[in-house]
N, C-alpha and C positions, 0 to 999 in steps of 0.2 A: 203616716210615716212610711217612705219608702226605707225598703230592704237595700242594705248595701252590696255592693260586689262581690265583697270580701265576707258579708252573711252566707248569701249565695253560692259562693264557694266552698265555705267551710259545710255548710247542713248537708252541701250535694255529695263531699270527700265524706261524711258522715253514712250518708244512706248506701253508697258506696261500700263504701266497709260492711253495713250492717247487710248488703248484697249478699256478700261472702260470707260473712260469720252465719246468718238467719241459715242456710242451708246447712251448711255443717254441722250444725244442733241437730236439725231434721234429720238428716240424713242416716246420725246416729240411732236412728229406732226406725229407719227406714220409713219416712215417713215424705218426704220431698216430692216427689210428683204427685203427691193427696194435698199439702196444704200448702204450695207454691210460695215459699218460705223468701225466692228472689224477688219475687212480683210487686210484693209491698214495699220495698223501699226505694225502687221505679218508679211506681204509682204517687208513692207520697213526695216523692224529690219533684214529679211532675208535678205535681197540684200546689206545693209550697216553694217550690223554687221557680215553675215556667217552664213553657213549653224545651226553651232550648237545652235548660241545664238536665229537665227528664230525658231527654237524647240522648244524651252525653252518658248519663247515666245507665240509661237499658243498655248502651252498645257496650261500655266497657264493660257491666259490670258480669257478663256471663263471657266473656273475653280471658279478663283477670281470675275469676274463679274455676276456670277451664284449666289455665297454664299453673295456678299457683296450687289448684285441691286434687284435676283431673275430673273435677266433676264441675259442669257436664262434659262428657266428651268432647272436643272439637269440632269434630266434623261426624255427620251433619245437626246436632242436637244443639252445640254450643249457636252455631254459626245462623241456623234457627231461631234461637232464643235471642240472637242479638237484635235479630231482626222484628221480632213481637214485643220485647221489652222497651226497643228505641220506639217503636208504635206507643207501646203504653205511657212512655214519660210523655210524648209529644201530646199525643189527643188529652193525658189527663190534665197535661199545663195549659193546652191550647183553649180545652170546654172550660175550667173552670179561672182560670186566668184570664183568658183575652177574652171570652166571648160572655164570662163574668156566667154560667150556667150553675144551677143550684147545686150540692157540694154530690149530691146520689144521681143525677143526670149524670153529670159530668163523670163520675167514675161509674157507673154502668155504661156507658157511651164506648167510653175508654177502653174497657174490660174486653165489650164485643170487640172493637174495632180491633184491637191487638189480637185477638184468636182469630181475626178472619186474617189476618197479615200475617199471621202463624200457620194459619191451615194453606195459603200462599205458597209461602217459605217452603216449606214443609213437602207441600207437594211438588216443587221444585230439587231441591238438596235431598230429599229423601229418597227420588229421584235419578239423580244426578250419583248418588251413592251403590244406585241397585236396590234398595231396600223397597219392600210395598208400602205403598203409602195412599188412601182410598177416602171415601167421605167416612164410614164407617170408621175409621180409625182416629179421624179430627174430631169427630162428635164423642168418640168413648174420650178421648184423650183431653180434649179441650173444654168439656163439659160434664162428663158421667165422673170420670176418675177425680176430678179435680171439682168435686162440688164440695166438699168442705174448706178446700182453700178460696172458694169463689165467698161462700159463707163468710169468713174470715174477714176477708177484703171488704166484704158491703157491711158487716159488723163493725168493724174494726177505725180502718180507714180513717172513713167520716169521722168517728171520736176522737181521733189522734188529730185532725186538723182542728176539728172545733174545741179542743180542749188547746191546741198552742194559741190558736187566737186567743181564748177567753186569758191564757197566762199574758197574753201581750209579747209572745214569742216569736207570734205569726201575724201578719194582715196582711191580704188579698192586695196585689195592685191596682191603684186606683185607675179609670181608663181617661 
């Protein structure tokens, strides 16, 4: 059974939302940069909707959540994260969609490849801003601070596809 259009649309305007909303919970006990509360509905728009709608996804949704909450700031954190989160949708639709990679490859893949496009970004706009920005800082920030939300993600994730598939919510495109 292919996914329509109009599936595809609605689930990606859904993770979208749940972009926005997932941090603002966090953010209330200060908790957002520990369990990367935007990252998962990125990752899962990737993997269940494809590579393209994950893109669409990562760029807008720290774009809209910038303008509409103020968090994250704009420049250079928001502008940053557009650029690792569009990483994240893309590689997690791309491994596990087009290249069909087993459901914890393909979102470990994904995971790195968006914090090397972060640590990037990063050292560019951070950069470009004045602010320091070093290896030391991408490895605390991308990896030490953020190891319970990495937790999360390789916990989580995985269960939340494999359980829409088994409901018949979700299936994989066929190649």
């Amino acid at each position: 059974m292919k996914m329509t259009s109009t599936a595809k649309l609605t689930g990606s305007a859904l993770c979208m939302a749940l972009g926005i909303v997932f941090p603002m919970i966090f953010h209330m006990f200060g908790a957002g940069p520990t369990f990367l509360p935007m990252h998962i509905p990125v990752l899962l728009c990737g993997l269940l909707f494809g590579w393209q709608y994950g893109a669409v996804c990562g760029v807008i949704v720290p774009l809209l959540s910038s303008l509409c909450t103020g968090m994250p700031p704009i420049f250079p954190t928001a502008v940053v994260m557009m650029f690792e989160l569009c990483a994240y949708g893309i590689l997690s639709g791309l491994f596990y969609q087009k290249l069909r990679w087993n459901i914890y490859l393909a979102l470990l893949c994904a995971m790195l490849g968006g914090r090397v496009v972060s640590g990037l970004a990063s050292a560019v706009f951070y950069g470009v801003a004045g602010k320091a920005y070093g290896f030391m800082a991408f490895v605390s920030g991308a990896f030490v601070t953020a190891l319970p939300g990495i937790a999360i993600q390789i916990i989580f994730i995985p269960v939340i596809v494999m359980a829409l598939g088994r409901a018949k919510l979700f299936q994989r495109e066929q190649v």
